[in-house]
C-alpha positions in Angstrom: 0.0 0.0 0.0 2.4 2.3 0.9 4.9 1.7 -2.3 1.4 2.4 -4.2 1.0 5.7 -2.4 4.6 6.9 -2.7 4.5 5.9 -6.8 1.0 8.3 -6.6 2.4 11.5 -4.9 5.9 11.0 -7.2 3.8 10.7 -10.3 1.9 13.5 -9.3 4.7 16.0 -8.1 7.1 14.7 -11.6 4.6 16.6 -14.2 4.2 19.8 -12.5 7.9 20.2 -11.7 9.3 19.5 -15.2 6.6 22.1 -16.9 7.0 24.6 -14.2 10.6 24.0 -14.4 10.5 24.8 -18.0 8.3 27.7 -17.8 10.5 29.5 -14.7 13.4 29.7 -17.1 11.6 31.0 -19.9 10.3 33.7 -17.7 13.7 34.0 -16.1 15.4 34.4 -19.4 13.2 36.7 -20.9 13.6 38.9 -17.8 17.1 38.9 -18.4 16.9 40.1 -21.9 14.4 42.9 -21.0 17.2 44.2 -18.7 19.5 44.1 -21.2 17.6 44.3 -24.6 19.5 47.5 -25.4 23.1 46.5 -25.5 21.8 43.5 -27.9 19.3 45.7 -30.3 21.5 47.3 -33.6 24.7 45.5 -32.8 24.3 43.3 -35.7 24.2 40.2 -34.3 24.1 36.6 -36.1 21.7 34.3 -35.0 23.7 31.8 -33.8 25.7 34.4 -31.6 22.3 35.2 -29.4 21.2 31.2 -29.1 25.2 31.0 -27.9 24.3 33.3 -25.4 20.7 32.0 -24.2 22.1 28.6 -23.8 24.7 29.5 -21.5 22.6 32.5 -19.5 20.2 29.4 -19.1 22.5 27.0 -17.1 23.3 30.1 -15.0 19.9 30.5 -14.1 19.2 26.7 -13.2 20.1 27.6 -9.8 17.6 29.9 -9.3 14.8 28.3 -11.2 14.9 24.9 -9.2 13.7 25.9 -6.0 10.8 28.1 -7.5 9.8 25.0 -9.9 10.0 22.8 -6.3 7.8 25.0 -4.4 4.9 25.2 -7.4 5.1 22.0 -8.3 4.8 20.8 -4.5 2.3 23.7 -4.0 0.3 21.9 -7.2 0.7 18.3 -6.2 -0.3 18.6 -2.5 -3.0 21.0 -3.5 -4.5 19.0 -6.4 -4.5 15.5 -4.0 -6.6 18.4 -1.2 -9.1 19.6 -3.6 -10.1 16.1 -4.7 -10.0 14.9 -1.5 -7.3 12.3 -1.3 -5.1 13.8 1.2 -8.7 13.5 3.3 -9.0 10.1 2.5 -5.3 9.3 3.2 -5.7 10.6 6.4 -8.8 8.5 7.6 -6.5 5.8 7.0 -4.4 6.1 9.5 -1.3 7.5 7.5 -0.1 11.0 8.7 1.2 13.9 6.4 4.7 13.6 7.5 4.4 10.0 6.4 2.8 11.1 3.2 5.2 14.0 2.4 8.7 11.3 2.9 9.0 10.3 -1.0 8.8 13.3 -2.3 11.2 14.6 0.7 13.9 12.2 -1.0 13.1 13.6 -3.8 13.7 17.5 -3.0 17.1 15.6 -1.5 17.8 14.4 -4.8 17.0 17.5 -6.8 19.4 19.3 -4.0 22.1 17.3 -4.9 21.9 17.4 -8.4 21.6 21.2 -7.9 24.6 21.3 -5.9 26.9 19.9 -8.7 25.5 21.6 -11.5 26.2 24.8 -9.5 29.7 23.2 -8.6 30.8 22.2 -12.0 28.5 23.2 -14.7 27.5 27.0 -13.8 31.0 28.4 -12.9 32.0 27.4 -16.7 28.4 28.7 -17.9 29.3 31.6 -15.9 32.9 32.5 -17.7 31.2 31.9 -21.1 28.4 34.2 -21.0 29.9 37.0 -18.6 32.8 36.8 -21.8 30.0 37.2 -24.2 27.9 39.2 -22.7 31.3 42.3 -22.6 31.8 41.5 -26.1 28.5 42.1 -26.6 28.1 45.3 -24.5 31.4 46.9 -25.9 30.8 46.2 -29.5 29.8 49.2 -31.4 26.2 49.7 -33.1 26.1 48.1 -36.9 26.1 50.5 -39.8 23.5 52.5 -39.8 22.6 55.5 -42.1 19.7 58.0 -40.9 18.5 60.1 -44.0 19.9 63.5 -43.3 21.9 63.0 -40.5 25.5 62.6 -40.3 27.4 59.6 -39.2 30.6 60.1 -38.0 31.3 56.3 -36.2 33.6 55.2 -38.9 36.8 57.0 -37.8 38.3 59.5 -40.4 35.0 60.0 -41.9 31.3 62.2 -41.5 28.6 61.4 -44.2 25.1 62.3 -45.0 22.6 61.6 -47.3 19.5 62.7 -48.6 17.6 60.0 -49.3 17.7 55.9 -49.2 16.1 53.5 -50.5 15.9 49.8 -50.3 18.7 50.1 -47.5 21.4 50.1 -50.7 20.3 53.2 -52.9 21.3 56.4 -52.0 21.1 60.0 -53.1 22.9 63.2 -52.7 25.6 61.6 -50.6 28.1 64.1 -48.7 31.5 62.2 -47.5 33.5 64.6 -45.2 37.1 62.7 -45.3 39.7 63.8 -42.1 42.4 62.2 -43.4 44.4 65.2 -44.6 46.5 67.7 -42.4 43.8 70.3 -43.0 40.8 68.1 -42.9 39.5 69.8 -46.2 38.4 66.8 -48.3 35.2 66.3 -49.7 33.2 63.8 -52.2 29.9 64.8 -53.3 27.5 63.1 -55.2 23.6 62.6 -57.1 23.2 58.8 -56.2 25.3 55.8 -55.6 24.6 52.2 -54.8 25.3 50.7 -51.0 26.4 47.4 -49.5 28.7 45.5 -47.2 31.3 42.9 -48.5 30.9 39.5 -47.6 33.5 39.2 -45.1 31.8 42.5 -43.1 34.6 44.2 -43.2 34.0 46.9 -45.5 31.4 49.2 -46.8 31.4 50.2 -50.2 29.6 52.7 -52.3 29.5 53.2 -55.8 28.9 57.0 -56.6 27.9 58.2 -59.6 27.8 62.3 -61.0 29.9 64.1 -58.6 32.6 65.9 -57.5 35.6 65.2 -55.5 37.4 68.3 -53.6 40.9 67.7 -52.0 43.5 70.2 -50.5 46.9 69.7 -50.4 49.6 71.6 -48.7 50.8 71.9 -44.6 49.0 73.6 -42.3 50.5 77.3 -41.7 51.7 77.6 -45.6 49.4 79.6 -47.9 50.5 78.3 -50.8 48.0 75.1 -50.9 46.6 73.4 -54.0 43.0 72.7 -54.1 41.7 69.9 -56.6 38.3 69.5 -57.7 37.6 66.6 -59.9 34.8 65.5 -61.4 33.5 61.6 -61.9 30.8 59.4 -63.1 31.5 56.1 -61.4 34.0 56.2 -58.5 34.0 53.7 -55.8 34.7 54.8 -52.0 35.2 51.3 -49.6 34.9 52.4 -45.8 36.9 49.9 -42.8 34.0 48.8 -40.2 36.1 45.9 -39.0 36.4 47.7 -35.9 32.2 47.4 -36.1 31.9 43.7 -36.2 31.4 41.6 -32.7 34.2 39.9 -31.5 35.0 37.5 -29.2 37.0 37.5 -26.8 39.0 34.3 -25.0 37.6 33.0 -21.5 40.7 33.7 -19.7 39.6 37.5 -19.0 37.1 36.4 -16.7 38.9 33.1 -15.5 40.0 34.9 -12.0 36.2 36.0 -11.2 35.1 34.0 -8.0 32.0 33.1 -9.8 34.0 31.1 -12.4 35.3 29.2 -10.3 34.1 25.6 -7.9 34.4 24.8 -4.7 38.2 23.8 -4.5 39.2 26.5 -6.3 37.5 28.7 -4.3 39.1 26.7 -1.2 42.4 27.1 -2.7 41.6 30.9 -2.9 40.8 31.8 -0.2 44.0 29.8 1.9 46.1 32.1 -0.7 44.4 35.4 0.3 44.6 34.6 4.0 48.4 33.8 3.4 49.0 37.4 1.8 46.9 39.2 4.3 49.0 37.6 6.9 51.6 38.9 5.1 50.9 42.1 4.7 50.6 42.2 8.4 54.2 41.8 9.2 55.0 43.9 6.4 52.9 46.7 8.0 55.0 46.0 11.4 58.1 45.9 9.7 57.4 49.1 7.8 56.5 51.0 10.8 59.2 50.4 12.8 61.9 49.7 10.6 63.2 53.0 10.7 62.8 53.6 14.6 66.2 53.1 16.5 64.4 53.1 19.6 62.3 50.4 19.7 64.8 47.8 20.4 65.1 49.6 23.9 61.5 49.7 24.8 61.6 47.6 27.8 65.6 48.5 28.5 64.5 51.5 31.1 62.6 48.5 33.7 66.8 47.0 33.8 68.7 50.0 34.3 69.2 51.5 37.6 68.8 55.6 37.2 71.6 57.3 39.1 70.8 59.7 41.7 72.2 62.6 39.9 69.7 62.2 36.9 68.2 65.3 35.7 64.3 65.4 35.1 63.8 67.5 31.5 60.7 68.5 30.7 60.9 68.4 26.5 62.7 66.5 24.3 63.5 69.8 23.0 65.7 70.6 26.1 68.2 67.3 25.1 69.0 68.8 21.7 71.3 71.6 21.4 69.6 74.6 18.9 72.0 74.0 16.2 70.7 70.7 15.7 67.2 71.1 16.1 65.9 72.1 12.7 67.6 69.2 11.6 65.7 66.6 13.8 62.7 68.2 13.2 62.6 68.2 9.4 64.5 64.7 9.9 61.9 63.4 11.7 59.2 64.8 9.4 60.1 63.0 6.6 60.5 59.6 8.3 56.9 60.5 9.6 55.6 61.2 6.1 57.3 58.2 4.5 55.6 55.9 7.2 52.5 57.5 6.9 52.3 57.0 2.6 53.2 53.1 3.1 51.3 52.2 5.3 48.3 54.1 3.7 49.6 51.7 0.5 49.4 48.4 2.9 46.3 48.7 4.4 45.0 50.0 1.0 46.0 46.4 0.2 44.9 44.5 2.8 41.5 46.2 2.9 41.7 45.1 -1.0 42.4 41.7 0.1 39.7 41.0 2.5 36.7 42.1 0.6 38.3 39.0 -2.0 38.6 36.9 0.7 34.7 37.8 1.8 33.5 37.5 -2.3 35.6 34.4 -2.2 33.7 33.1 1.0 30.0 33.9 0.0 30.5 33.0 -3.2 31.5 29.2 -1.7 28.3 29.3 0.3 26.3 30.2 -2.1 27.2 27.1 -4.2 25.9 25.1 -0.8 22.7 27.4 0.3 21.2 28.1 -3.0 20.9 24.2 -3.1 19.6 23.6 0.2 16.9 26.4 -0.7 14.9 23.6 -2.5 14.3 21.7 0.1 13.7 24.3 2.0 11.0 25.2 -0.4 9.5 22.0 -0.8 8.9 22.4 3.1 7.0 25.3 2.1 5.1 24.2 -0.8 3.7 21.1 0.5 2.1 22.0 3.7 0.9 25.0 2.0 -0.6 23.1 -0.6 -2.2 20.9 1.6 -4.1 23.5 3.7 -5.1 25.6 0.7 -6.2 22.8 -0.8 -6.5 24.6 -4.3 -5.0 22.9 -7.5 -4.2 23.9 -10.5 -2.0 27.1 -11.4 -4.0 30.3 -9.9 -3.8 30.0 -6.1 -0.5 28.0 -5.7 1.5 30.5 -8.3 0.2 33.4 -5.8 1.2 32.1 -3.0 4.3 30.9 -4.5 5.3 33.9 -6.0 5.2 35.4 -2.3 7.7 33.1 -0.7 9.5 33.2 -3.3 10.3 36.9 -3.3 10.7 36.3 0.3 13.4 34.1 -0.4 15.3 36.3 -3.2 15.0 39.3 -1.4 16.0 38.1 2.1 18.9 36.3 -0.4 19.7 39.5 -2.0 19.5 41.2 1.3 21.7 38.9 3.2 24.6 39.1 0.3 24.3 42.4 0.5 25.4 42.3 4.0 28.0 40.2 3.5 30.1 41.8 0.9 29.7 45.2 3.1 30.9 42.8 5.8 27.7 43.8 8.2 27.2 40.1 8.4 29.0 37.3 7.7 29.4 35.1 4.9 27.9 32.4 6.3 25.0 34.7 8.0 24.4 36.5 5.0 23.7 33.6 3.2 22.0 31.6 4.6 19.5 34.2 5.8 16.7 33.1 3.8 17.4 29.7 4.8 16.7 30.6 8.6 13.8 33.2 8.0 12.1 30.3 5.7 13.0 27.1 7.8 10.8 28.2 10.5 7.7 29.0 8.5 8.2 25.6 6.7 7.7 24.1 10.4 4.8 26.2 11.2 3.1 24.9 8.3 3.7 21.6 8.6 2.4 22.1 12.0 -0.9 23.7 10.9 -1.2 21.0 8.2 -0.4 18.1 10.5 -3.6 19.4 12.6 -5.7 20.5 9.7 -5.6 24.3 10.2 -7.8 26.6 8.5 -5.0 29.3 7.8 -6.3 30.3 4.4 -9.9 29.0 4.6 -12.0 32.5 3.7 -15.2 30.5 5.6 -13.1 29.8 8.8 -12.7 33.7 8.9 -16.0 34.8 7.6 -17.7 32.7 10.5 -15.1 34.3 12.9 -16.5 37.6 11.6 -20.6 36.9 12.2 -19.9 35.5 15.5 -18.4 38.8 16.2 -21.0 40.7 14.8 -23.6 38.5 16.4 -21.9 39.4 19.7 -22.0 43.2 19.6 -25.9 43.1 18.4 -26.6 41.0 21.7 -24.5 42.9 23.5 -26.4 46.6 22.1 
């Protein structure tokens, strides 16, 4: 009976979470693109280039679209087995929720593993691929484009306008300012001409026809320039726009980023870090009292017995005869400001060094919390969907929408905190872990006794019998 009831509630939970799954992405995805539709529109990119870059973005955001897809799906499940009454009937037999809810427990398990080492192994390569592509992307300039009477001055060395285009290749009473000359004088103008880009995208060419070319020559300060006009049917003008076309750029920009990286190199990183903080700590001690004398005699005046004839002075200015004391004083001065620029340099560093070593630290337990949050969800989810007892997608995506912004912002929150170094690494996050954990219990304790949390008649009656008491009582 019981391997019959655990294949129900796994067959049950299986659909949901592989269409939800499915569906979070996609929404997750094109969120990500409406953020950054504008450094992807008029770049000219090839198909193949954008797919490149959805694959990749989409294994980064498996992490955060498995514990969403866990808490609809259980929300679903547990809600669809309450609204037709088999969680009612499960329970007349004698078998309690907790009982009920341990398959699909083992299978959040599951699903938290496999989180665990696609965030470990796949995503920090996913990571370097698309954070690579995504800079290429951003820093690429816009494709050629050429507004009817505008200039356009993004191909260096050159300003054109025309008057008129048609088809995106025909184009009339073209003007082609040309910088290339020490006085900056030359000009092309011309009726019409023909437009395109060569097959390699390198170059744009244009074929003009009836115009007029006008060129200066001579150096700048000399009055005696020449200035050449000639006159042309046909004359073809190619333009360089390689520096136009998207390029990519090799992973290893991006290989040092702690997101790029797993678990033992993160390990690895961090032991380095601490080793050149500690480091810079006796450097700092070594700086600042490298060039004091005295210090070796700090605890020298405890040993020596002071002679009864020694005098008492009352500045340090009183030991120096005057010839000597500008000399000290400026002296000392410098030594001062040297110590003072290096170890503004070292702590400079070792502040520099710590916020690594804290990006290093989260970024480990992130890899660890982010896959615990589905469990943690599915603690949610299927209490929740048991005392709702609502199926289908309206009522569960509500609630599931508000734990889960619960969850990302307490996540962003708590990361926040961290890298400001208000809390702790491990604090910061884990801090949707402990603000959920203990609603998860709650629920599972209201379910467990068949609460009427969300029940809109359990309140409504709450409300008569209220009302009903202040008429008797008037």
């Amino acid at each position: 009976m019981f391997k019959k009831l655990d294949e129900l509630i796994v067959k049950a939970f299986i659909g949901p979470f592989i269409a939800t799954f499915f569906i979070t992405l996609l929404v997750l995805i094109m969120q990500f693109f409406w953020l950054y539709i504008d450094d992807f529109v008029g770049k000219g990119l090839s198909a193949g280039i954008i797919l490149e870059f959805i694959w990749y973005q989409s294994a980064v955001l498996v992490q955060l679209t498995l514990p969403l897809a866990v808490l609809i799906s259980s929300l679903m499940t547990f809600g669809n087995l309450g609204e037709t009454f088999e969680l009612v009937a499960i329970k007349s037999a004698g078998i309690s929720l907790l009982r009920f809810m341990r398959p699909l427990f083992f299978v959040s398990l599951l699903i938290c593993g496999i989180a665990f080492l696609f965030s470990n192994y796949i995503v920090p390569v996913a990571n370097l691929k698309s954070r690579t592509l995504l800079g290429d992307i951003y820093y690429a300039k816009p494709a050629f484009d050429l507004k009817e009477g505008v200039f356009y001055d993004k191909i260096d060395g050159f300003a054109m306008k025309i008057g008129k285009k048609e088809n995106d290749s025909i184009i009339k009473n073209v003007i082609i300012f040309e910088a290339g000359g020490p006085l900056q004088d030359n000009f092309i103008i011309a009726e019409s001409g023909v437009m395109r880009i060569t097959e390699n995208r390198r170059y744009l060419e244009m074929n003009l026809r009836n115009g007029w070319r006008y060129q200066e020559r001579g150096q700048r300060g000399i009055n005696n320039s020449d200035f050449i006009r000639i006159g042309f049917k046909e004359y073809n003008k190619q333009f360089d726009i390689s520096d136009q076309i998207f390029k990519q750029s090799p992973d290893s920009i991006n290989k040092n980023n702690q997101r790029m990286l797993n678990m033992r190199q993160l390990s690895h990183g961090i032991d380095s870090l601490v080793k050149r903080k500690d480091s810079i700590d006796k450097r700092i001690t070594d700086l600042t009292f490298s060039d004091l004398k005295f210090v070796k005699y700090f605890d020298s005046t405890d040993k020596i017995k002071q002679p009864d004839t020694f005098k008492t002075v009352k500045s340090f200015e009183e030991l120096l005869p005057d010839s000597v004391r500008l000399n000290v004083s400026r002296d000392a001065s410098n030594r001062i400001s040297s110590m003072r620029i290096n170890n503004e340099i070292a702590v400079s560093n070792y502040q520099s060094l710590n916020k690594d070593v804290r990006l290093y630290k989260i970024e480990w337990q992130r890899k660890i919390a982010l896959s615990m949050s589905c469990l943690v969800m599915f603690l949610i989810g299927a209490p929740l969907g048991s005392i709702i007892r609502k199926g289908g997608v309206g009522t569960p995506l509500i609630f599931a929408i508000v734990f889960f912004m619960i969850f990302y912002f307490s996540s962003t929150t708590g990361e926040k905190f961290a890298k400001e170094n208000t809390l702790t690494p491990f604090t910061g996050m884990w801090m949707s872990t402990f603000i959920l954990l203990p609603i998860s219990f709650f629920l599972i304790y209201k379910a467990m006794h068949d609460s009427q949390l969300f029940n809109k008649e359990f309140y409504s009656r709450i409300l008569k019998k209220i009302r009903l008491k202040k008429l008797k009582e008037e």
